[in-house]
C-alpha positions as CSV (number, residue, x, y, z in Angstrom):
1,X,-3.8,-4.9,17.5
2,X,-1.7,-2.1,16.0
3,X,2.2,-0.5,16.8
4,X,1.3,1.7,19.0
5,X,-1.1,-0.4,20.8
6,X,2.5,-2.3,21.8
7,X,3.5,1.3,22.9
8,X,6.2,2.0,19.9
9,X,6.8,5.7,19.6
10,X,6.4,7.3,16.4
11,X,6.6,10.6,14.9
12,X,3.9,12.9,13.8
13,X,0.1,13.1,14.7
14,X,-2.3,10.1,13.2
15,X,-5.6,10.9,12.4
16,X,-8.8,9.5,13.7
17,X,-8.9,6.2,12.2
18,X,-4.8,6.3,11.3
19,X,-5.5,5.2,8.1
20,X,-5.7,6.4,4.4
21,X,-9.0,6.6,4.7
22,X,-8.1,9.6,7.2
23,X,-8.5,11.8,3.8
24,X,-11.9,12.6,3.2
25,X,-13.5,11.0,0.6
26,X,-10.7,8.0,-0.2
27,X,-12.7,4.7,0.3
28,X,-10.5,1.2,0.7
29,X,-12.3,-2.4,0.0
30,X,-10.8,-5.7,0.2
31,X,-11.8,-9.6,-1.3
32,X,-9.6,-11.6,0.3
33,X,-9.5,-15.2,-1.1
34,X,-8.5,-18.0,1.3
35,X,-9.2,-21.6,-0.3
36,X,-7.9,-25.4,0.0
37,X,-6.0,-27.0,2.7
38,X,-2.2,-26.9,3.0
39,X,-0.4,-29.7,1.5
40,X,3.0,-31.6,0.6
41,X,2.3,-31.1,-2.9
42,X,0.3,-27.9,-4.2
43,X,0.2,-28.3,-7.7
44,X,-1.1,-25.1,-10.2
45,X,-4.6,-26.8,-10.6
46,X,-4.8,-27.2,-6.4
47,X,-8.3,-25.9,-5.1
48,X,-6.0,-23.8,-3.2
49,X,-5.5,-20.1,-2.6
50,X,-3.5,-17.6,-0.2
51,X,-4.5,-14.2,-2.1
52,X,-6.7,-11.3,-2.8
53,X,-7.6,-7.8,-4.3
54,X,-7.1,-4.3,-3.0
55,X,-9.0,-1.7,-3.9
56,X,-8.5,1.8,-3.4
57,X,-11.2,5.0,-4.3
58,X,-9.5,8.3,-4.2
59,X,-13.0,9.8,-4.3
60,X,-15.3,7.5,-3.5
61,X,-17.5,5.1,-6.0
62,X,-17.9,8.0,-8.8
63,X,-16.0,9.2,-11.6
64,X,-13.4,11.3,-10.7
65,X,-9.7,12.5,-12.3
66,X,-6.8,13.7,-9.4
67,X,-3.9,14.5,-9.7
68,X,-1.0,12.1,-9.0
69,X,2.6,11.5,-9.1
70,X,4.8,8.5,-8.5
71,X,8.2,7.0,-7.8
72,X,10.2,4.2,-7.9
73,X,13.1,2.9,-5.9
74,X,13.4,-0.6,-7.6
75,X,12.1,-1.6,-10.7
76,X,11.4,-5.4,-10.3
77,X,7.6,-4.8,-10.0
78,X,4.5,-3.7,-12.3
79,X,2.3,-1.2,-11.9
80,X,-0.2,-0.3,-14.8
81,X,-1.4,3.2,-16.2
82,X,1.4,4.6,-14.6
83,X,3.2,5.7,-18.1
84,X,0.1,7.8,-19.1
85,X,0.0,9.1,-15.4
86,X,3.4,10.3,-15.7
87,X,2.8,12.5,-18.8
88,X,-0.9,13.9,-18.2
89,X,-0.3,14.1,-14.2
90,X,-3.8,12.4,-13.6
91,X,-5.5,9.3,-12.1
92,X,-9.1,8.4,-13.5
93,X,-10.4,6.0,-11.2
94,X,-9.2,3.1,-8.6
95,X,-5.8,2.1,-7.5
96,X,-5.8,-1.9,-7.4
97,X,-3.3,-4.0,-5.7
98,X,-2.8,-7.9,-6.1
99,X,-0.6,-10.7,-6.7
100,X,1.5,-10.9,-9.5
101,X,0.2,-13.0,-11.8
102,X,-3.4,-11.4,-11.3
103,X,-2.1,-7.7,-12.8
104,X,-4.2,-8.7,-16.1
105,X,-7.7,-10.4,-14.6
106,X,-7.6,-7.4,-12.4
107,X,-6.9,-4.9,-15.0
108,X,-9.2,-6.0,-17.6
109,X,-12.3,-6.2,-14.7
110,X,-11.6,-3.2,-13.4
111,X,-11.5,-1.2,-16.9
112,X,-15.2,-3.0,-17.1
113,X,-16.5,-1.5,-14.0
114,X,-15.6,1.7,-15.3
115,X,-17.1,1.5,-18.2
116,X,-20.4,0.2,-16.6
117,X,-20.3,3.0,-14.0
118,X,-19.6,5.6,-16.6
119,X,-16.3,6.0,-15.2
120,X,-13.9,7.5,-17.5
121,X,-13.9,10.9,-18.8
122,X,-15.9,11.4,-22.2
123,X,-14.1,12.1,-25.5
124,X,-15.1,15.7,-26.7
125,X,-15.3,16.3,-30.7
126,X,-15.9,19.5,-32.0
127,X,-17.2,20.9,-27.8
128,X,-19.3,18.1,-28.0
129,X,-19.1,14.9,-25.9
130,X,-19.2,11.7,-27.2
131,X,-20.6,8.9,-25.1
132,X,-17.8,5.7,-25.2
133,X,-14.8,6.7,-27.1
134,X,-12.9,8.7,-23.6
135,X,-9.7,6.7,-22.8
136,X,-8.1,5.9,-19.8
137,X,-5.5,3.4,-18.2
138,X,-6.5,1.6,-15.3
139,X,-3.8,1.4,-12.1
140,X,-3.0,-2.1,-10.9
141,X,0.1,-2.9,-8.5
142,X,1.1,-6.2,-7.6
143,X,3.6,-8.0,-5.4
144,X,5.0,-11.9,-5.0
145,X,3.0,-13.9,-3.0
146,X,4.1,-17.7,-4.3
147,X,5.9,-18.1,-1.0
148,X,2.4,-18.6,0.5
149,X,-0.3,-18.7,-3.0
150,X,-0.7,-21.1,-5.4
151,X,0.2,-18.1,-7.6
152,X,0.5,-20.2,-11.0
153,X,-2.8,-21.3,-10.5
154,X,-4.0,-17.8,-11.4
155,X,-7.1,-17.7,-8.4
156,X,-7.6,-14.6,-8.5
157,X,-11.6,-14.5,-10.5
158,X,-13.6,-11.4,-11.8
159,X,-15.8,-11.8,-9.2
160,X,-13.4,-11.2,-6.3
161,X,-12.0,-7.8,-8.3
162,X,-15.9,-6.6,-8.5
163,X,-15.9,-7.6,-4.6
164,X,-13.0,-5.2,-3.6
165,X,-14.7,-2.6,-5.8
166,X,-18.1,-2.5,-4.7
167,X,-17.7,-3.3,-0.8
168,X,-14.9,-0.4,-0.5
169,X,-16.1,1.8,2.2
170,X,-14.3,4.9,4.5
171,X,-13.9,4.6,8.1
172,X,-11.2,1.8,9.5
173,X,-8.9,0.1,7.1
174,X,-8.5,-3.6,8.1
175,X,-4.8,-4.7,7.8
176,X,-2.3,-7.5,7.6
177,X,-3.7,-11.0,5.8
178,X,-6.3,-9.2,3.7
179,X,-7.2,-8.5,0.1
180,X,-4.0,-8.5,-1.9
181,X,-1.7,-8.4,1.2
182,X,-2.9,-12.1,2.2
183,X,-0.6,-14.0,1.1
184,X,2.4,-11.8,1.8
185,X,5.6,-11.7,4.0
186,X,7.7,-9.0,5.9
187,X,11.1,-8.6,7.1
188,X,10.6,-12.8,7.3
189,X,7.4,-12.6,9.0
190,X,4.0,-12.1,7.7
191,X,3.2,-9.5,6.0
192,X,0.5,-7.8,4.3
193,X,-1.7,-5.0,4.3
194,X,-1.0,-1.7,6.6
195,X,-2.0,1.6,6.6
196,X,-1.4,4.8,8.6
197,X,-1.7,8.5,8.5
198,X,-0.5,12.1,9.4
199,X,-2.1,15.7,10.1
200,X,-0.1,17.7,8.5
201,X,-0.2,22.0,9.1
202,X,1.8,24.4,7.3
203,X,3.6,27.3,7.9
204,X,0.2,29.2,6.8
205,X,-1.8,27.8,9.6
206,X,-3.6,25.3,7.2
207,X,-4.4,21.7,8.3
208,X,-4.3,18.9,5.8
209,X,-4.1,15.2,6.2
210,X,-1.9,12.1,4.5
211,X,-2.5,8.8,4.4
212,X,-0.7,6.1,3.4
213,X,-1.8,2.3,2.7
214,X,1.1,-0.4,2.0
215,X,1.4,-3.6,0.6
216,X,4.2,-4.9,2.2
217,X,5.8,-8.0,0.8
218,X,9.8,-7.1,1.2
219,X,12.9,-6.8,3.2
220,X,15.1,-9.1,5.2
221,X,14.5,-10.3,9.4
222,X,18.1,-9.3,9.7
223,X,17.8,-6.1,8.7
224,X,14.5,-5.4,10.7
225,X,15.0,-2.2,12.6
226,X,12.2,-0.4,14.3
227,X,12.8,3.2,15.8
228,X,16.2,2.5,16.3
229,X,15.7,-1.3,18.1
230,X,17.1,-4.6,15.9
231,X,13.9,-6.3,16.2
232,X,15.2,-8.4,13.7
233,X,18.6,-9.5,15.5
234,X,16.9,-9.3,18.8
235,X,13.8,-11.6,18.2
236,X,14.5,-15.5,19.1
237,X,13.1,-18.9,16.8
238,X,11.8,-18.8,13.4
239,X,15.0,-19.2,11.3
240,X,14.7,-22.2,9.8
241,X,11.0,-21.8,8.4
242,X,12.2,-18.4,7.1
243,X,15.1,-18.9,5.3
244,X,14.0,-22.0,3.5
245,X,11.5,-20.8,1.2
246,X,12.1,-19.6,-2.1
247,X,12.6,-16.9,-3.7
248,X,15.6,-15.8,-1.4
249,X,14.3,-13.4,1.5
250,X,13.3,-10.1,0.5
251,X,13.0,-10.5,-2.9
252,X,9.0,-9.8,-3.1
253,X,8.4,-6.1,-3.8
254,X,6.4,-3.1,-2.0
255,X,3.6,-1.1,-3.3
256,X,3.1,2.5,-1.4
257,X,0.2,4.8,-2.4
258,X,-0.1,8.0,-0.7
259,X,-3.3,10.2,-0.6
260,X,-3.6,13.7,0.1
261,X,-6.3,16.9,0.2
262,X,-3.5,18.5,-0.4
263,X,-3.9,20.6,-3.4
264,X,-0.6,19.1,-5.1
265,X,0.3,19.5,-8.7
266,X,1.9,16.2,-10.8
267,X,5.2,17.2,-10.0
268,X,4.9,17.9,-6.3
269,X,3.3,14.1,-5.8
270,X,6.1,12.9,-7.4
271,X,8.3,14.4,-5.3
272,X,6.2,13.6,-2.2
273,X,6.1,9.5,-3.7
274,X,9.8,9.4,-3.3
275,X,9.4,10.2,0.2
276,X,8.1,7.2,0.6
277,X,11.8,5.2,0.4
278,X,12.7,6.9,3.5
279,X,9.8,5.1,5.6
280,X,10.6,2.0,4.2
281,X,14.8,2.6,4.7
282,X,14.3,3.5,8.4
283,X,12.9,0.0,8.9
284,X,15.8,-1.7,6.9
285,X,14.4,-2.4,4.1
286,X,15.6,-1.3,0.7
287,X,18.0,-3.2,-0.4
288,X,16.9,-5.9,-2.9
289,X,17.3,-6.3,-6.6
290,X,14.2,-8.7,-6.6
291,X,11.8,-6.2,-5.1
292,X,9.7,-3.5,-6.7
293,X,9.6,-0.9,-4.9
294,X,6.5,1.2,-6.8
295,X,5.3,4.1,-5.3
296,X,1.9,6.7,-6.2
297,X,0.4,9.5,-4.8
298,X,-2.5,11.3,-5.3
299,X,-4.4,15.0,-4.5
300,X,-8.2,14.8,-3.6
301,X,-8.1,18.5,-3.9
302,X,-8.8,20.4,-7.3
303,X,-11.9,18.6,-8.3
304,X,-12.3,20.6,-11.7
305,X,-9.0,19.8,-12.7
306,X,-9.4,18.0,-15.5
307,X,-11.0,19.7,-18.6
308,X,-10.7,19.1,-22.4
309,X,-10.6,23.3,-22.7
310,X,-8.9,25.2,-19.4
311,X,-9.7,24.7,-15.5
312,X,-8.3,27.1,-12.8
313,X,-6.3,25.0,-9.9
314,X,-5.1,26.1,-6.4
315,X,-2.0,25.2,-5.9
316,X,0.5,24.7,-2.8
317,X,3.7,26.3,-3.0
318,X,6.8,24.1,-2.4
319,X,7.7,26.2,0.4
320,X,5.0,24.2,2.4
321,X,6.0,21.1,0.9
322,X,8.7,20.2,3.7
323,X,6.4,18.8,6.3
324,X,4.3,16.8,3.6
325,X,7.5,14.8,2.7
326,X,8.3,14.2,6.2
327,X,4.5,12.7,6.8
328,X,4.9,10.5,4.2
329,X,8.3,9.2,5.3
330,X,7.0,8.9,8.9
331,X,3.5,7.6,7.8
332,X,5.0,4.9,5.8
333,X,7.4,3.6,8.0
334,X,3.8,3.2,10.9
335,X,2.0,1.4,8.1
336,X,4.6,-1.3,7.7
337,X,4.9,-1.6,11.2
338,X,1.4,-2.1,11.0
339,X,0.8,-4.3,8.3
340,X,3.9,-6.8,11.0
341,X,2.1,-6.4,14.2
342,X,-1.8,-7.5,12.4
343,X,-0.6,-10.0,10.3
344,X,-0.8,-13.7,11.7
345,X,0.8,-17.1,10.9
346,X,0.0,-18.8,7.5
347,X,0.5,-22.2,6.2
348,X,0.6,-21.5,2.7
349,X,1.3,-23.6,-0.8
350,X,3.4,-26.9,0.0
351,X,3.5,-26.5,3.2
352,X,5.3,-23.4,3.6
353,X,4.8,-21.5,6.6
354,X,5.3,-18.1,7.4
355,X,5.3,-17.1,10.7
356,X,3.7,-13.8,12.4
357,X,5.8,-11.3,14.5
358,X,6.2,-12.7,17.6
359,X,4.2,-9.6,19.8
360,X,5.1,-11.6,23.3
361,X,9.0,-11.1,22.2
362,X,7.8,-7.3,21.0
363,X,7.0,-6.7,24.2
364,X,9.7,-8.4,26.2
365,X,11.9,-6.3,23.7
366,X,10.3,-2.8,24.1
367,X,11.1,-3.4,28.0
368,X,14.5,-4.3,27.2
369,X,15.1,-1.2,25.5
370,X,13.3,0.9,27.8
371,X,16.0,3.4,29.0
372,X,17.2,4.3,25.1
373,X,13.2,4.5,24.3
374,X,12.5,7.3,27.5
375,X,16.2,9.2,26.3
376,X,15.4,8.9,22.4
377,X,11.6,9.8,22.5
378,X,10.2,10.7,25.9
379,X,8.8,7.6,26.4
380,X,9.7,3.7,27.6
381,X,6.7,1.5,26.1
């Protein structure tokens, strides 16, 4: 089940799968990590996990260096690699995504697969390369799932980052509780994993496409608005299991990577990053000092790019960058949707529970709001 299977209207044209994985050559892979019965009492050395590992491949399971930019709208959040990123303007290798307290197991495995797959660009002395000594700074987000994970327990092993790795494929993206999204909620519902995507043509008559995947771990049920409808104030039951958990409700973060064939310098996919705080914003969300709100995005174009002498790069001229911002905006605010309508109920650490989005009450609410959905957007469910 997906947002528009429910019959919400959005913007823009998806592509195929209406997923990141929409732009050629990005793979996504998962380990998702489900252990232990919920209980009263979950103490840090509980058999007991809600949580996992994203993985994302801008070009597949090789070495590679893209360009990328990236934003952020609230600092309360980590995301490695991403000083290095900001002053050489490229990615080498996968984007991971996890809980928290996993940024360092995941970090440290990762850098290892890339070494062991000869992943990193080569140090060059004298026009020579020399094997081992290239650099690079491997890309972990993270967002809060200890509502749900016994996140203190530190769960997350090696082997389930080599998982997410290896098993990342193209094609469909799975979504909601999965690989670092597991354990997440939403606008006070369950959260997770989401992802979307947008054909984007210029003014040129060139076709590109944006995708976007989302970790979605933020905002308030209040404040839940989707194209235009207070889903949020409209939806009945739930209260008290969301408001009682700590921390406070929507505090948790957001990660947002966007991908692109594009052929987008650094600066541009900076620009087009911060584009992603409008999708999120047209949803209500936004708002919290306890949520990191991290944003990248990258350019699968310009595959010569990087060079320890000169390279030659095409370039897209910011006069066609207008609809590119717009996609992303529109392309994140789907994938949250998404990551809401996929995501299912969870008992989590001491018996917390987090319930899904209540799709019967979706629907019952579409139909209510079927004459300002047919003026608005041509269209009543």
């Amino acid at each position: 089940m997906r947002a528009r299977d429910l019959g919400i209207p959005f913007d823009g044209q998806c592509g195929p799968w209406n997923a990141i994985t929409d732009v050629p050559g990005v793979e996504v892979g998962f380990c998702t990590v489900i252990r232990g019965e919920s209980t009263e009492d979950t103490t840090k050395d509980s058999d007991f996990a809600r949580t996992g590992v994203t993985c994302i491949h801008p070009r597949g399971k090789r070495r590679s260096s893209v360009f990328a930019g990236r934003a952020v709208l609230n600092g309360n959040g980590e995301m490695t690699g991403t000083h290095w990123i900001d002053d050489s303007g490229f990615l080498h290798g996968p984007v991971m995504i996890t809980n928290t307290n996993s940024v360092g197991i995941v970090r440290d495995t990762t850098a290892k697969w890339m070494v062991d797959h000869d992943f990193f660009p080569p140090a060059y002395k004298e026009g020579k390369e020399v094997p081992g000594l290239g650099f690079f700074y491997p890309v972990v987000g993270e967002t809060f799932d200890g509502t749900l994970n016994n996140i203190n327990g530190f769960k997350v092993t090696p082997e389930h980052v080599l998982t997410a790795l290896d098993t990342a494929a193209s094609g469909p993206v799975q979504e909601g509780n999965v690989g670092g999204g597991t354990g997440m909620r939403c606008h006070g519902f369950k959260g997770g994993t989401g992802t979307s995507s947008r054909v984007v043509r210029t003014d040129m008559g060139e076709t590109y496409t944006l995708g976007v995947l989302v970790q979605a771990n933020h905002g308030m049920r209040e404040e839940l608005n989707i194209r235009g409808i207070p889903f949020g104030r409209e939806i009945v039951g739930y209260e008290q299991d969301i408001r009682k958990m700590s921390p406070k409700e929507g505090d948790g973060s957001i990660i947002v990577v966007i991908a692109t064939d594009a052929p987008f310098l650094p600066w541009q996919l900076s620009k087009i990053s911060r584009r992603a705080a409008l999708g999120i914003g047209r949803l209500g969300g936004g708002y919290q000092t306890g949520s990191g709100d991290l944003f990248l995005a990258f350019s699968t174009a310009n595959e010569q790019a990087f060079s320890y002498t000169k390279s030659e790069v095409t370039l897209l001229s910011d006069e066609n960058i207008d609809p590119f911002f717009k996609a992303a905006a529109e392309a994140v605010e789907e994938a949250i949707v998404n990551a809401l309508v996929a995501a299912e109920d969870m008992y989590g650490r001491n018996r917390n529970f987090v319930p899904a989005l209540p799709l019967d009450q979706v629907r019952q609410i579409l139909e209510k709001y079927r004459g300002y959905l047919t003026m608005a957007y041509g269209q009543g469910s």
